[in-house]
OpenMM code with the backbone's topology and positions (N, CA, C; nanometers):
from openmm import Vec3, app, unit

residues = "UNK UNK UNK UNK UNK UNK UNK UNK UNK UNK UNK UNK UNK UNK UNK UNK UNK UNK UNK UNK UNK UNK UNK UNK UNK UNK UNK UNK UNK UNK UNK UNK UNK UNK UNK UNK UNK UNK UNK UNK UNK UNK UNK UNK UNK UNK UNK UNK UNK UNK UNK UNK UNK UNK UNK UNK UNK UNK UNK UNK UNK UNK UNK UNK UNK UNK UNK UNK UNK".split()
positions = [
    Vec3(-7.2403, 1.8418, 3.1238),
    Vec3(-7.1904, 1.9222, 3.0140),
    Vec3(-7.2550, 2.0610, 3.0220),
    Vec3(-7.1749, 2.1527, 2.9840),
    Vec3(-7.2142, 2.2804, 2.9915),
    Vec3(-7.2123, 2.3579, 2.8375),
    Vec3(-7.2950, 2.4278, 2.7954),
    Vec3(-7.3161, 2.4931, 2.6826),
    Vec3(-7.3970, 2.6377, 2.7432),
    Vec3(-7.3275, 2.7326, 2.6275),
    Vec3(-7.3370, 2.8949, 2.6792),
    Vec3(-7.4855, 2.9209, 2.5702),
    Vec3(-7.5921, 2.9875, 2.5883),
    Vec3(-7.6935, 3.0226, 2.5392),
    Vec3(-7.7348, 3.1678, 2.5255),
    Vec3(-7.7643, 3.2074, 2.4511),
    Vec3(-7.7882, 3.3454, 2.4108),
    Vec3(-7.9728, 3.3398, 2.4424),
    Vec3(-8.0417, 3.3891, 2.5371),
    Vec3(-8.1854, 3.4544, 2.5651),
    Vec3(-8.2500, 3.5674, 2.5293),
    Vec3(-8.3178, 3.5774, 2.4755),
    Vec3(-8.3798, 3.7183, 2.4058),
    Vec3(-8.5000, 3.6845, 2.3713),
    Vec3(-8.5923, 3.8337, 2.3684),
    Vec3(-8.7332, 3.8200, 2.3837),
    Vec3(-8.7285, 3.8336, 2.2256),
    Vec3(-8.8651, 3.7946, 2.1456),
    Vec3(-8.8279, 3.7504, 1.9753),
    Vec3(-8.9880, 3.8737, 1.9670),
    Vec3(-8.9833, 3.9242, 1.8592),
    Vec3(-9.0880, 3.9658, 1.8146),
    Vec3(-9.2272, 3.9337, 1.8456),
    Vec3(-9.2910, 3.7992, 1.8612),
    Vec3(-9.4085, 3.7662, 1.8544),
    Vec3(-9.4284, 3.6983, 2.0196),
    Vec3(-9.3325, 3.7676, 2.1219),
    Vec3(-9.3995, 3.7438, 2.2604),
    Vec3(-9.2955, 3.6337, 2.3364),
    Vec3(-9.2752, 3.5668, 2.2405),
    Vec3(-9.2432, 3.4481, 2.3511),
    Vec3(-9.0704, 3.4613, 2.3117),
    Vec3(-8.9615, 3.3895, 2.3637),
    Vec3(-8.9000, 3.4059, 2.4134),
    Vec3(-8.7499, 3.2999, 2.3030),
    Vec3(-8.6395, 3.3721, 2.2860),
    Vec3(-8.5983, 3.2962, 2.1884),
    Vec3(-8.4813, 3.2190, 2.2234),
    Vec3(-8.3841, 3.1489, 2.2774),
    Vec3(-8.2916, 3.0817, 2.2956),
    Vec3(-8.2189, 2.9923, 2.2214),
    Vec3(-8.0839, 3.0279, 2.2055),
    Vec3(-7.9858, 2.9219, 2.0983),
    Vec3(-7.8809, 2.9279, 2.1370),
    Vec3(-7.8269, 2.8130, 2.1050),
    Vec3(-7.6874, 2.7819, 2.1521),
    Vec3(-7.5952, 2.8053, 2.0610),
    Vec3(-7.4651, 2.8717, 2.0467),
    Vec3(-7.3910, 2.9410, 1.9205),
    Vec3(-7.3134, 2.8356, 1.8891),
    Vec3(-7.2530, 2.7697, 1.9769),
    Vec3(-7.1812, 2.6659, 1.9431),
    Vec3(-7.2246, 2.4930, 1.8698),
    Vec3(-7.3373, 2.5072, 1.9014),
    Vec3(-7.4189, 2.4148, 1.7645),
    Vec3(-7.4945, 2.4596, 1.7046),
    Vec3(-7.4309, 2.4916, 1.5475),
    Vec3(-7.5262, 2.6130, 1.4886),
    Vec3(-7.6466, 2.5017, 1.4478),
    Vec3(-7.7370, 2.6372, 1.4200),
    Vec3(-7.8773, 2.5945, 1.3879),
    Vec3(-7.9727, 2.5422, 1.5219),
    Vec3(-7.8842, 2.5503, 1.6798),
    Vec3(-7.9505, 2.5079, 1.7875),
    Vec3(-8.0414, 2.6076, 1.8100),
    Vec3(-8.1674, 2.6244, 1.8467),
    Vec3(-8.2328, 2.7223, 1.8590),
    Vec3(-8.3908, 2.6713, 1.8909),
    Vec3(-8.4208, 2.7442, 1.9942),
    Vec3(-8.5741, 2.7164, 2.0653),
    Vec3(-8.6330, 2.8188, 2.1086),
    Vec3(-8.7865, 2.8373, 2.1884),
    Vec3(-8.8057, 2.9337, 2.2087),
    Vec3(-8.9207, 2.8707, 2.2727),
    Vec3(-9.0100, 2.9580, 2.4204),
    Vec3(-9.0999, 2.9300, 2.4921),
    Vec3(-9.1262, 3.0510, 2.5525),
    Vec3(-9.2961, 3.0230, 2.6002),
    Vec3(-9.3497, 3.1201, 2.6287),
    Vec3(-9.3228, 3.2435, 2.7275),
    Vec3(-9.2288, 3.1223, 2.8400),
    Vec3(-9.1509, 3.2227, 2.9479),
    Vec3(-9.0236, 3.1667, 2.9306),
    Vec3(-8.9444, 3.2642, 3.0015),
    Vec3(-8.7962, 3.2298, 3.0255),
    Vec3(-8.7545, 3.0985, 3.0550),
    Vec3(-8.8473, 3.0379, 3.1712),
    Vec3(-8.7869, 2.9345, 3.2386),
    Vec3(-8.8334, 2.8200, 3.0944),
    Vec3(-8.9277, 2.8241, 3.0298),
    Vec3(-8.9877, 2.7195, 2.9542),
    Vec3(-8.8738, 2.7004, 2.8321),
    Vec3(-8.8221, 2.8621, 2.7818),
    Vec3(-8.7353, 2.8404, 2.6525),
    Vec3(-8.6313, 2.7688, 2.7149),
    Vec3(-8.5626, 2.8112, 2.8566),
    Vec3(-8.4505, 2.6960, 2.9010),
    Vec3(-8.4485, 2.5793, 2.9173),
    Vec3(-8.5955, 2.5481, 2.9641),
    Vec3(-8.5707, 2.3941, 2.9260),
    Vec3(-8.6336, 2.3434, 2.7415),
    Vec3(-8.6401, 2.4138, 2.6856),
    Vec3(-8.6833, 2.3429, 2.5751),
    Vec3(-8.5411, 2.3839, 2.5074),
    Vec3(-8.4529, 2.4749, 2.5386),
    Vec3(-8.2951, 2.4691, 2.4741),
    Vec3(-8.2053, 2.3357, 2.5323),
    Vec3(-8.2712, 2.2958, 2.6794),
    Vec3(-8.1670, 2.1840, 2.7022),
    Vec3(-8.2369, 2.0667, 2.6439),
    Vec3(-8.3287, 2.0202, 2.6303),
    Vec3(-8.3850, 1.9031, 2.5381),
    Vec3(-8.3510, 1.9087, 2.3748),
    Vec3(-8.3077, 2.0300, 2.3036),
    Vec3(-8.2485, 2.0555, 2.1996),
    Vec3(-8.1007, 2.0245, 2.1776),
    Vec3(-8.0498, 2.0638, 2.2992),
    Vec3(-7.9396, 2.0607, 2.2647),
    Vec3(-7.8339, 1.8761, 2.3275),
    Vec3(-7.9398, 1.8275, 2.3782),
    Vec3(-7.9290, 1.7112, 2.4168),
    Vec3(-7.9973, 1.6051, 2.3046),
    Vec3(-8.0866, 1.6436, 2.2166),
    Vec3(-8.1285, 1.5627, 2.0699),
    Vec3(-8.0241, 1.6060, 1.9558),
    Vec3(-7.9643, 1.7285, 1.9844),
    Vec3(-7.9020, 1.7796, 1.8459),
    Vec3(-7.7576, 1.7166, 1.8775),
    Vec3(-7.6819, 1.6575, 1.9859),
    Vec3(-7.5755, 1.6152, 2.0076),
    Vec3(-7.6104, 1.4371, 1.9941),
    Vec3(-7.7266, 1.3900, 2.0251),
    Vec3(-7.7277, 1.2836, 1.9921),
    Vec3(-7.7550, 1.2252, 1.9154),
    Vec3(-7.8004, 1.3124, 1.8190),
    Vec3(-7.7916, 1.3141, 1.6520),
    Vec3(-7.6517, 1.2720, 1.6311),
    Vec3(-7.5874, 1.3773, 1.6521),
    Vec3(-7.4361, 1.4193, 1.5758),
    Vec3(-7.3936, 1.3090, 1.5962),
    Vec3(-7.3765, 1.2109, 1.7466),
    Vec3(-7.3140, 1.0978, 1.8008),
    Vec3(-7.3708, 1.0185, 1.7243),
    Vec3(-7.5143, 0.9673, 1.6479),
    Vec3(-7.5973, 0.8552, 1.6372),
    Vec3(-7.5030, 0.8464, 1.4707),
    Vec3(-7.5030, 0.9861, 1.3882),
    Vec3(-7.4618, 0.9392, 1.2863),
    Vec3(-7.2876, 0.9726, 1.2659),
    Vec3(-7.1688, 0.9713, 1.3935),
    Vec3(-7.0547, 0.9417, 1.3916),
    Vec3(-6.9920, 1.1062, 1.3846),
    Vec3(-7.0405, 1.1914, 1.3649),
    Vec3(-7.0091, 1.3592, 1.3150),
    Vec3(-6.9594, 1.3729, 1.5150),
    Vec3(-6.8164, 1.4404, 1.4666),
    Vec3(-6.7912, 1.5372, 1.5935),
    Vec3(-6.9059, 1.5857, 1.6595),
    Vec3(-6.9044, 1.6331, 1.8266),
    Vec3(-6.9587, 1.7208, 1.8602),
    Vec3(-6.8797, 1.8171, 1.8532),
    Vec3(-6.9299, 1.9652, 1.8290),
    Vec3(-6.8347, 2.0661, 1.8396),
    Vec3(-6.8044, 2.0947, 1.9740),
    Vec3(-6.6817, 2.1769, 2.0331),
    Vec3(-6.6419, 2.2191, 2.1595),
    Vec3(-6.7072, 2.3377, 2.2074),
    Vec3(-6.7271, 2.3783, 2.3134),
    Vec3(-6.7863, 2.4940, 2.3836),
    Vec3(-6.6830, 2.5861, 2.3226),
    Vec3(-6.6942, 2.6759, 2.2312),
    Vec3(-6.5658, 2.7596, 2.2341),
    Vec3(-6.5926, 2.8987, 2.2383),
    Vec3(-6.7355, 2.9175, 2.2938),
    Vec3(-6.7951, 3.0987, 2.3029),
    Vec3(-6.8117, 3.1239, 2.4215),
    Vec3(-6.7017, 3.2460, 2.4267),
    Vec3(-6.7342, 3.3466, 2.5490),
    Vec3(-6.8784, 3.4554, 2.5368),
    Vec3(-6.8731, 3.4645, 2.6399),
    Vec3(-6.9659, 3.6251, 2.6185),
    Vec3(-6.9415, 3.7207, 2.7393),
    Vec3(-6.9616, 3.8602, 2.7327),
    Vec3(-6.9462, 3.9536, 2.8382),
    Vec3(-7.0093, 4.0550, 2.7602),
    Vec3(-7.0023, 4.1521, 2.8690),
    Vec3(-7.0726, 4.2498, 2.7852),
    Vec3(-6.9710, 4.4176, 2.8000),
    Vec3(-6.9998, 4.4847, 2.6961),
    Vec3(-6.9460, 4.6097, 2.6897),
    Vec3(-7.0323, 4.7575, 2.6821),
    Vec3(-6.9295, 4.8655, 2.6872),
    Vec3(-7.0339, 4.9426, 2.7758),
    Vec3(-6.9844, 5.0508, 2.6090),
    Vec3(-7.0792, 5.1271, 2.5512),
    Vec3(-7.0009, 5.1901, 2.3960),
    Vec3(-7.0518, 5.3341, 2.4292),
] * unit.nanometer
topology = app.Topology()
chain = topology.addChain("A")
for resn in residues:
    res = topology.addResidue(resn, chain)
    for name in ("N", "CA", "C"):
        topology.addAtom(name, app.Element.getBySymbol(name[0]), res)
């Protein structure tokens, strides 16, 4: 399964990552590589939540690209 993640450095150093398409998904680690895996262990508890108590998972439904203004 694939899910799109938004990365950005957060105010206090370390590093912030969330997934838009399950709101409220959201993690953060000291380096890049650490917030990615602590977004995929999130987002693999926050779906097996949803499954454990019968709730849809939502669908991947966010693009992203970027623009130039």
């Amino acid at each position: 399964m694939e899910r799109r993640v938004i990365l950005y450095p957060g105010e206090d150093g370390y590093w912030v990552i969330e997934c838009p398409s399950l709101p409220g998904c959201i993690s953060q680690g000291i380096t890049r590589e650490e917030a990615i895996e602590n977004i995929k262990e999130a987002i693999a508890l926050y779906i097996e939540s949803l499954e454990a108590h019968g709730d849809p998972v939502p669908a991947e439904t966010y693009d992203s690209f970027v623009v130039t203004v």
